[in-house]
Structure formats: C-alpha cells, structure tokens
N, C-alpha and C positions, 0 to 999 in steps of 0.2 A: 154321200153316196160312195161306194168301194171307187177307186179309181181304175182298176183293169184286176181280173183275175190271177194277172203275171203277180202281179205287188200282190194281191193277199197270200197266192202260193207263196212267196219268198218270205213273207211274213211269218206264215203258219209252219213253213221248215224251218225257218230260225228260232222260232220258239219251242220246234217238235225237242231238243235236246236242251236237257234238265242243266248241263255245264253250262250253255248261250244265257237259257233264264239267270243262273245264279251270274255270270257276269253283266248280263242286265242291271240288276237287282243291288250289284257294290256299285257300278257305274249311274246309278239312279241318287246312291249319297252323297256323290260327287265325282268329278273331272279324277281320271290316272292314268297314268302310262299305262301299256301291256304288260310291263315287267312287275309294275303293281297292283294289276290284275290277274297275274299268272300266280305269285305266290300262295294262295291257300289251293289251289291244284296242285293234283300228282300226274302230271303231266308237264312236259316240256313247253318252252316257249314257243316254239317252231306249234305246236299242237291249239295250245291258247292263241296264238296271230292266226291260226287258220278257222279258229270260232268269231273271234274278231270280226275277219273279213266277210264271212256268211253275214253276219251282223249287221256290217257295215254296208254291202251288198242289200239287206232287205232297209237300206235308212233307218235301223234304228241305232247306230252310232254317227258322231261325226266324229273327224278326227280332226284335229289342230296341231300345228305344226309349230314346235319352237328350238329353233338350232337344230338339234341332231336327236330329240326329242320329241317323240309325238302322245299325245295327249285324247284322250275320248272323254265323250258325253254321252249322255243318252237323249234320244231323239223322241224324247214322248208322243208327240206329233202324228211320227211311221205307226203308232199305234191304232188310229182312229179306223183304217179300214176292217181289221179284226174284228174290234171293239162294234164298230156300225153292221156287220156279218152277224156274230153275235146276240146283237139286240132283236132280231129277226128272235133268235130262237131262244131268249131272253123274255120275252113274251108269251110266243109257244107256250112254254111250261108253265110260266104262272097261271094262263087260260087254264091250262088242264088240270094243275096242283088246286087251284081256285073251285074246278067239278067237282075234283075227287075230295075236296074237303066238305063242300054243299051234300053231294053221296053220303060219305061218313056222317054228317050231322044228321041227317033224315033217319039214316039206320037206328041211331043213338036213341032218338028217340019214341 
C-alpha cells in the first residue's frame, strides 16, 4: 500500500523531469559519483547536485560516502509506491481495452 500521499508526490515530481529519469536510468547500471553522472549533460554540476538531491529527497538515491567522495545508487525500493498507484490504473485499462476488443469482435462479425 502507498505509504503517505507526501512520498508518492515527491516520487511523481522527481520522475516528472526527463534529466532525474535519465540519471536514474545510468545510476540503475551501477554506483557513480555526481561528477560521473553530470558528464553526458549540458549542464553544470551545481545544476546535476540539485537533480541529485530532488532524488535523493523522494529515496530513490542513496548516497555513500568515501573520503571526500560520494557515490549513488539507486533505490528501486522508493519505486514501489508509484508502481502500487499505478497498478490501480494498470487494470483500469486493460478492463476496458479487454470491452473494447470483445465490441470490435462482435462488429467483425
């Protein structure tokens, strides 16, 4: 079940920006710095740490600390309340894609 409304909002704006998804998306390969997740953006560092932190903020980064280095993951986990949102309307459609295909076969024939 969602755990509070607050987490799926913070959820659903950190994934509302297509930049947050694609570093999702390299952090999902494996563990990087920010600075090795800042490289394929045209954008500053200072700009990538502040999508980071939305990020990290809705749990689906963790960060790990080494030396003077910090390091992300991603947090598949923070996904589940979306995902469980979703499956609500994940159903929905197929209910009704599933009428409207039984409609079209009746017409057909």
């Amino acid at each position: 079940m969602v755990k509070s409304a607050v987490d799926l909002d913070r959820i659903f704006v950190a994934l509302a920006s297509p930049t947050r998804r694609a570093i999702l998306r390299r952090v999902a390969r494996g563990s990087g710095s920010v600075s090795d997740l800042a490289q394929p953006f045209r954008m500053s560092l200072a700009a990538v740490s502040k999508h980071v932190k939305m990020l990290e903020g809705a749990g689906l980064l963790h960060r790990r600390k080494e030396g003077s280095f910090s390091y992300l993951s991603l947090n598949a986990e923070a996904l589940r309340p979306a995902d469980e949102w979703m499956a609500f309307y994940r159903q929905f459609w197929k209910g009704r894609l599933a009428s409207l295909k039984q409609i079209l076969e009746k017409e057909e024939s």
